[in-house]
ZAMARGU-4260 file (C-alpha; in steps of 0.2 Angstrom, whole numbers, plus 5000, padded with zeros to 4 digits):
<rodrens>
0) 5009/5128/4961 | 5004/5108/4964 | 5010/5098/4952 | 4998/5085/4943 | 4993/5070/4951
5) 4990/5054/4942 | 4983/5042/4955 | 4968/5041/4968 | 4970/5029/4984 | 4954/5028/4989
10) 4951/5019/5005 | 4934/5017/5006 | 4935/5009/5023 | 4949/5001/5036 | 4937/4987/5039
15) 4943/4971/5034 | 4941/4952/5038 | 4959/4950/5038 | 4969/4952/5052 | 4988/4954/5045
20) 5002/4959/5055 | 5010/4968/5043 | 4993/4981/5038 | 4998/4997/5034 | 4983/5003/5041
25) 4984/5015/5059 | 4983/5006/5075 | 4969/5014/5081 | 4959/5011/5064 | 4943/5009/5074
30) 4943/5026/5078 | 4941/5031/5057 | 4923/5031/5055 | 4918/5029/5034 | 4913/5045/5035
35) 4910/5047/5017 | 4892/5041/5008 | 4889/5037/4991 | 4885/5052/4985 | 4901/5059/4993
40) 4915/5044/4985 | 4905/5048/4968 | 4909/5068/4971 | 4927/5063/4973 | 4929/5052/4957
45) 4923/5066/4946 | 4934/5080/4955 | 4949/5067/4954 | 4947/5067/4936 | 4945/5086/4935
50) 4962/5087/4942 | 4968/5078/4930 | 4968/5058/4939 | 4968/5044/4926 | 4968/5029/4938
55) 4959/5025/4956 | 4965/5011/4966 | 4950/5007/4976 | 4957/4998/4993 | 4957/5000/5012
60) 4955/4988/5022 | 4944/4978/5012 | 4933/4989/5000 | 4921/4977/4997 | 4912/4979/5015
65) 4907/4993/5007 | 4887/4989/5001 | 4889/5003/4990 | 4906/4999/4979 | 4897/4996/4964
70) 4889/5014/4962 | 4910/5020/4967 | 4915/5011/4952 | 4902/5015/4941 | 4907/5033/4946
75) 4923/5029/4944 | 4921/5023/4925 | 4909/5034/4923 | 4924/5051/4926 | 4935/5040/4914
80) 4945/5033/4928 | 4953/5016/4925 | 4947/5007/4941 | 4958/4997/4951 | 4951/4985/4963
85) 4964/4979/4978 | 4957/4965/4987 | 4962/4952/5001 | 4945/4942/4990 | 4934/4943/5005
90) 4921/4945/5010 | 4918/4949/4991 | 4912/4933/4979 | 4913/4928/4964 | 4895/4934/4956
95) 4896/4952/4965 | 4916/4954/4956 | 4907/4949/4939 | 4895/4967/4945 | 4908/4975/4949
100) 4914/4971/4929 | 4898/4975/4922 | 4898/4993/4928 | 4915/4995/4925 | 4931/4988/4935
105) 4948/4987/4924 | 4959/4975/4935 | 4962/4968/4950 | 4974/4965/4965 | 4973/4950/4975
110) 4982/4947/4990 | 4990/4931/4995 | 5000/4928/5012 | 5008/4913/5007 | 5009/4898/4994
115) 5003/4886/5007 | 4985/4888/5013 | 4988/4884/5032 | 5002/4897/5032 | 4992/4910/5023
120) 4977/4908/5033 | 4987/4912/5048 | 4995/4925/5042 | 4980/4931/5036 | 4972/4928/5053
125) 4956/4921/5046 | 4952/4904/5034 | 4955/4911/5016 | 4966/4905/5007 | 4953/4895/4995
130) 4941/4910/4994 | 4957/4919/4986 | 4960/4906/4973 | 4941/4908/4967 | 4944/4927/4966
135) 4959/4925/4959 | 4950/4913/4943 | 4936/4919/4943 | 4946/4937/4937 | 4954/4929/4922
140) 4939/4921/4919 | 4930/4939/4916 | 4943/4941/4906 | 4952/4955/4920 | 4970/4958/4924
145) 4976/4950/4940 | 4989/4957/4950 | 4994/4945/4967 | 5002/4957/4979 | 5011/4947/4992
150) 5021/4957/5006 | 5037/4946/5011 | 5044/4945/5028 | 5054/4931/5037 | 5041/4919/5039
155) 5037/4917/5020 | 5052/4923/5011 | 5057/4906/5010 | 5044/4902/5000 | 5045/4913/4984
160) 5048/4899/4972 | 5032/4894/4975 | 5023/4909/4978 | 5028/4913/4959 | 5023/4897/4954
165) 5005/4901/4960 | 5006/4917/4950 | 5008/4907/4933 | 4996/4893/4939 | 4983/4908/4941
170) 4988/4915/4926 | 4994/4934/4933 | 4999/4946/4923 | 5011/4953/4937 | 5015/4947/4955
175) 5023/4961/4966 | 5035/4953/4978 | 5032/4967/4991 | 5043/4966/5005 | 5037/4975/5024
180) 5039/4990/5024 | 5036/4996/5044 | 5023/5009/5045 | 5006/5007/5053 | 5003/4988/5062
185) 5021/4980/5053 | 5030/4995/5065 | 5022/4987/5078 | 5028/4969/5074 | 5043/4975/5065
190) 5054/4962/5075 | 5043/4947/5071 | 5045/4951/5052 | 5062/4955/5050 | 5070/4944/5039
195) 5088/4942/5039 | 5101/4944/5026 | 5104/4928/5020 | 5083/4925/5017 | 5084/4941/5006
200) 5099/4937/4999 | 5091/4918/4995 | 5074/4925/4988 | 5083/4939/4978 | 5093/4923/4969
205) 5078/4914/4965 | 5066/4930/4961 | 5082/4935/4947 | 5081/4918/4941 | 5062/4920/4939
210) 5061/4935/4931 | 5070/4930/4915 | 5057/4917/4913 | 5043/4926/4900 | 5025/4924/4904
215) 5026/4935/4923 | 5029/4951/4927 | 5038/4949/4944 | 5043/4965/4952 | 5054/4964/4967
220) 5052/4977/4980 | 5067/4975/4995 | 5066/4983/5012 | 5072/4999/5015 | 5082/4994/5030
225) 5092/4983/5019 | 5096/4996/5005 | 5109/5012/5005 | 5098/5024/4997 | 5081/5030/5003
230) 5065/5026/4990 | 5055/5041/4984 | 5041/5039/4994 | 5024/5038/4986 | 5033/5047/4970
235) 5038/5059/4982 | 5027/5072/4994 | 5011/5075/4988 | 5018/5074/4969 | 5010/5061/4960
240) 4997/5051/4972 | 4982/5057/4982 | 4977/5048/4994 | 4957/5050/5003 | 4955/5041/5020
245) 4938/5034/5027 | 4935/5049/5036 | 4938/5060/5020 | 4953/5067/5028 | 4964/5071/5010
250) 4984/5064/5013 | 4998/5061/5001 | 5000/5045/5009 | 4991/5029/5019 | 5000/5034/5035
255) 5004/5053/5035 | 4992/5057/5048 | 5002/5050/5061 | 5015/5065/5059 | 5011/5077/5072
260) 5006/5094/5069 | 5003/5093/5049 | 4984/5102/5045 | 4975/5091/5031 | 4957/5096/5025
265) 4944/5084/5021 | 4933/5083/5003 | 4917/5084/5016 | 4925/5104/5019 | 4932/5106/5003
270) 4935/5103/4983 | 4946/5089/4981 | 4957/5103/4972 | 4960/5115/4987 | 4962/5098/4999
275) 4978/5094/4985 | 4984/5111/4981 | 4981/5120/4999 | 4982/5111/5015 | 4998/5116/5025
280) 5000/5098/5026 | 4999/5095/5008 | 5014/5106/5006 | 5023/5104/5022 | 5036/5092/5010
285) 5032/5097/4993 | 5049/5101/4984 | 5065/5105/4991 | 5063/5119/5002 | 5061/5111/5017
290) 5075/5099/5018 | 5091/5099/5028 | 5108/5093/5022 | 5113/5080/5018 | 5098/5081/5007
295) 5099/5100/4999 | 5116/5096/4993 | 5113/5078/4987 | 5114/5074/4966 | 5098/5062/4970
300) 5086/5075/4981 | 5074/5074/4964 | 5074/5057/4964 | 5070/5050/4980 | 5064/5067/4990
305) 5074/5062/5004 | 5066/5047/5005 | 5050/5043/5019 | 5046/5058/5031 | 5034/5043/5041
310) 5048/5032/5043 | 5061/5047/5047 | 5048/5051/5061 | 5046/5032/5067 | 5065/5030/5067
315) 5069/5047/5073 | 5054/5054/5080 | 5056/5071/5069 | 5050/5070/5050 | 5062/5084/5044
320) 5077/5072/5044 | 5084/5062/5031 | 5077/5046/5029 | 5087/5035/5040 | 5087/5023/5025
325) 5101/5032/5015 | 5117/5029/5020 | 5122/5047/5020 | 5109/5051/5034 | 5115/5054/5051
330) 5103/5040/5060 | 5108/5027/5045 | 5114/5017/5062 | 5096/5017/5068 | 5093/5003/5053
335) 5106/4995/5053 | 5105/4990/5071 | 5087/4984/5068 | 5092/4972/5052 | 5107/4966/5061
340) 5099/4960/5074 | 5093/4944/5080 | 5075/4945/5079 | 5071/4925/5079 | 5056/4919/5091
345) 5046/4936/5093 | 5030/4932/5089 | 5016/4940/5077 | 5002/4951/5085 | 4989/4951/5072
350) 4978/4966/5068 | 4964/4969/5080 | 4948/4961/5073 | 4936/4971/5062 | 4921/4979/5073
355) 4902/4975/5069
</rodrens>
């Protein structure tokens, strides 16, 4: 039987005016069409909520290409949801967020690629740095939780003082301190944004120091290949999160469908129930059954799941392997000749621009 899940990822689109290096989304995201209409998302918030979902995060890309986000989060509200809105704060503006409250939106998650404009901007490979900051008030103003999300890596890590410092000037209830993890378009630049061990070690000072300040919420998310035990990924396989791509195609996370021969369905094919409970997908990693030592004998195999199958195929090219993250896996080597090396001077390759 399929356990509860408690949250929706809905990505209602892979387009986005952003171009970040590190953006989780698959290379070839031109390819994902948003299949789904209106009518189709608003299905999907009610079924969600049948199954038992109490939050959506509404995200992508950038949801708010989307002409029609205010009808989603009027459904959302609407099935009881509490609706999440993640945002890079473009090309959404300031009266169409103050809609999106009206007919229901709870909170909001801006990203920021940096503290300093310039360096943000050409993170973000696009000016908006400023537009960000209007989001980002014009939230509190309305009177909404603001969440800034900021995905660390060696070119900003140095900066995390002052990224904080933004937070409180912004007045956030939490900033996540997100540091890359390597799936999607940051595998693919995963030697530009590797930091190294004394620029964590430096930022995990100040972040410690920060966090027994009152007032912020900072969480502190390190890199998998700088730890000795594996994270449970998403809350484990297709345990707690369910995610809904573009194309409708139903996943237990952003980047699952780039493991080869695993069958998902699509809520344009079927209820949102049977895409969760049946796919052979869906299951292909649910509890323990599947996995191989060291994992079936290890104390911690209901805590982190044997880690990230997505990251135990990028590393390994086979998904049934403990996660080369843990130090008790076989191809732990794997990571630690990638953090240990000298990856000074490669340069960024920013995500390919957003179609018309």
């Amino acid at each position: 039987m399929a356990p509860r899940p408690y949250n929706l990822i809905a990505e209602l689109s892979y387009r986005c005016p952003l171009r970040c290096p590190y953006c989780s989304n698959p290379l070839d995201w031109a390819e994902t069409r948003d299949s789904l209409d209106t009518d189709a998302w608003c299905r999907v918030m009610r079924e969600a909520s049948a199954l038992g979902v109490l939050h959506v995060g509404l995200t992508g890309g950038e949801p708010s290409v989307r002409s029609d986000l205010e009808d989603i989060v009027a459904a959302a509200a609407g099935a009881q949801l509490f609706t999440h809105l993640v945002t890079a704060g473009l090309p959404l503006d300031e009266d169409r967020l103050e809609a999106l409250a009206r007919v229901g939106l709870r909170s909001v998650q801006l990203s920021i690629q940096d503290a300093l404009p310039e360096a943000s901007d050409h993170i973000a490979g696009t000016t908006s740095f400023e537009r960000k900051l209007a989001i980002a008030r014009k939230t509190r103003a309305l009177g909404l939780p603001l969440v800034v999300n900021v995905v660390l890596h060696r070119h900003n890590l140095g900066r995390v003082r002052e990224l904080i410092a933004l937070a409180r000037e912004l007045d956030a209830e939490r900033i996540e301190l997100a540091n890359t993890q390597y799936h999607g378009w940051a595998l693919l630049n995963r030697d530009a944004l590797l930091p190294s061990r004394e620029q964590l070690a430096a930022a995990s000072a100040i972040v410690q120091e920060e966090q027994s300040r009152p007032g912020l919420e900072i969480l502190w998310v390190l890199p998998d290949y700088f730890g000795d035990r594996p994270k449970p990924c998403m809350g484990g396989w297709g345990n707690k999160n369910i995610v809904v791509a573009p194309d409708g195609l139903v996943l237990p996370c952003q980047a699952a469908r780039s493991l080869p021969g695993l069958e998902f369905y699509d809520v344009s094919s079927h209820g949102l129930e049977a895409c969760w409970a049946d796919a052979p997908g869906m299951n292909a990693y649910r509890g323990e059954d599947w996995m191989p030592e060291p994992c079936r004998s290890c104390d911690r195999r209901g805590q982190d799941f044997g880690g990230c199958r997505c990251q135990a195929f990028a590393l390994t090219g086979d998904a049934t392997r403990t996660d080369p993250a843990c130090a008790l896996s076989p191809d732990h080597d794997v990571i630690a000749k990638l953090r240990d090396g000298d990856h000074s001077g490669v340069p960024l390759r920013h995500r390919s621009a957003t179609r018309n």
